[in-house]
C-alpha positions as a Markdown table, in Angstrom:
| # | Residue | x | y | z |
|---|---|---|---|---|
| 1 | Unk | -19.5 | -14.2 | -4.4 |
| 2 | Unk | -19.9 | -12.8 | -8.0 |
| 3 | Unk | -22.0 | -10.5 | -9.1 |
| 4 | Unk | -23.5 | -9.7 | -12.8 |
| 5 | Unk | -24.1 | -6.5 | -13.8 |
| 6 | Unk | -26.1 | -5.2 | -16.5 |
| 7 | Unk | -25.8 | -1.6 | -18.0 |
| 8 | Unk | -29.5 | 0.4 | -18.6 |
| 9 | Unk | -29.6 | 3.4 | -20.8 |
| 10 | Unk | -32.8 | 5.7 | -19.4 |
| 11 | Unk | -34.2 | 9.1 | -21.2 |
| 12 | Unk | -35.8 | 11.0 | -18.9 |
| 13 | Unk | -37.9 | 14.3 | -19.8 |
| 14 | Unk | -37.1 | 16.6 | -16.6 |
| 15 | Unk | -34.3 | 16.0 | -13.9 |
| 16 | Unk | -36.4 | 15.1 | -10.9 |
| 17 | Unk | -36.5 | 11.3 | -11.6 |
| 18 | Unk | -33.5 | 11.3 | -11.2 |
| 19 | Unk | -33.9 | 10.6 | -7.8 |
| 20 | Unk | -36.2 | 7.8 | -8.3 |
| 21 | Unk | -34.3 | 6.3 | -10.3 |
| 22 | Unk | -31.3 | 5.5 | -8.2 |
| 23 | Unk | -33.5 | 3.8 | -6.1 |
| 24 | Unk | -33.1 | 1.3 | -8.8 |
| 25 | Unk | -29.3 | 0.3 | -9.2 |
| 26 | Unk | -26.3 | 2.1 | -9.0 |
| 27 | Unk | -26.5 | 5.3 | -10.8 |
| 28 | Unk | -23.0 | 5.7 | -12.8 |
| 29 | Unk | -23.2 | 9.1 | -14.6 |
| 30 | Unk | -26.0 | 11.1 | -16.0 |
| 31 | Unk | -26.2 | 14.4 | -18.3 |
| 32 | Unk | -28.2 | 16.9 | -18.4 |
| 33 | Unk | -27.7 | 18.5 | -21.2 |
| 34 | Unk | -28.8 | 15.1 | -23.5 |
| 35 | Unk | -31.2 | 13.8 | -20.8 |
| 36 | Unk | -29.9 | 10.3 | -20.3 |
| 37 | Unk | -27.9 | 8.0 | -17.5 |
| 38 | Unk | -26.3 | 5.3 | -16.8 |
| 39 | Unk | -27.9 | 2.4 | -14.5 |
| 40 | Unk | -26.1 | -0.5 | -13.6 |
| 41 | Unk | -28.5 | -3.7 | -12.0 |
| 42 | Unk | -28.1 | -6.9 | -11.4 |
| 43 | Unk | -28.5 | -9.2 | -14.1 |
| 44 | Unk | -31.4 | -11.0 | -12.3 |
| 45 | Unk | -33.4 | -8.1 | -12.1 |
| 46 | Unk | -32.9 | -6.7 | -15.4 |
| 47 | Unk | -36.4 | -7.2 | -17.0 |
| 48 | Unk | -38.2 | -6.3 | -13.5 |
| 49 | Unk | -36.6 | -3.0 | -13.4 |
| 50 | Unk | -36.8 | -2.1 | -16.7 |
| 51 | Unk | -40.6 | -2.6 | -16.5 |
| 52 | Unk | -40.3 | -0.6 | -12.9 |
| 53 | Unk | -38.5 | 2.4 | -14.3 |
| 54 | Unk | -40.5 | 2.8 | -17.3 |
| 55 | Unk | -43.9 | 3.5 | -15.1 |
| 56 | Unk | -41.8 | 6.9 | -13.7 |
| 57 | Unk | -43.5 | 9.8 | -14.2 |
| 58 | Unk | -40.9 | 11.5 | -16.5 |
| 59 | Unk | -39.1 | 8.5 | -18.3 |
| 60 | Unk | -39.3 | 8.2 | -21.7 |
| 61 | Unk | -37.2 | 5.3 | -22.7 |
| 62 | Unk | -35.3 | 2.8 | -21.6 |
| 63 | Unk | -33.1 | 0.4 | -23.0 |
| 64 | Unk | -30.1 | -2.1 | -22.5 |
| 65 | Unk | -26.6 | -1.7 | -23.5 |
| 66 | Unk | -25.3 | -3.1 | -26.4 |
| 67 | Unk | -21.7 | -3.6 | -24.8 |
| 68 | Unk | -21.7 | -7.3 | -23.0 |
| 69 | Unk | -20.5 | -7.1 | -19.1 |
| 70 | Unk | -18.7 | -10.5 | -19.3 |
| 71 | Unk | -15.4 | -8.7 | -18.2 |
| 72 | Unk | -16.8 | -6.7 | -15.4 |
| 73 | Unk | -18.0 | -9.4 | -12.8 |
| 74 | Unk | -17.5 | -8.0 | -9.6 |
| 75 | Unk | -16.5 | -9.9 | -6.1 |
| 76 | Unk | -17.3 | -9.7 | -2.8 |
């Protein structure tokens, strides 16, 4: 069983969404320092979760990666 990924870029304002969203996809890195991280979802999802993540209190952008995740299909 495959699995596509797809990699979403989120500015947040403060820290504490942080939390919230993880609850999302997997949360790869996130700084700090330039307010941003790294989401990976699955590619079904991708437009649900986006909508989803920019109703958190704290968020103030979202957007998808420009690199393609053809290479990275993961197995089961």
């Amino acid at each position: 069983m495959e699995i596509s990924r797809k990699l979403i870029i989120v500015y947040y304002n403060n820290k504490h969404c942080l939390k919230k969203i993880s609850n999302f996809g997997n949360l790869i890195y996130h700084s700090n320092k330039l307010r941003y991280a790294y989401l990976y979802v699955d590619e079904k999802k991708v437009k649900s979760t986006m909508d989803n993540i920019k109703r958190i209190k704290g968020v103030t952008k979202v957007e998808l990666s420009l690199s393609e995740m053809s290479d990275f299909t993961f197995s089961l």
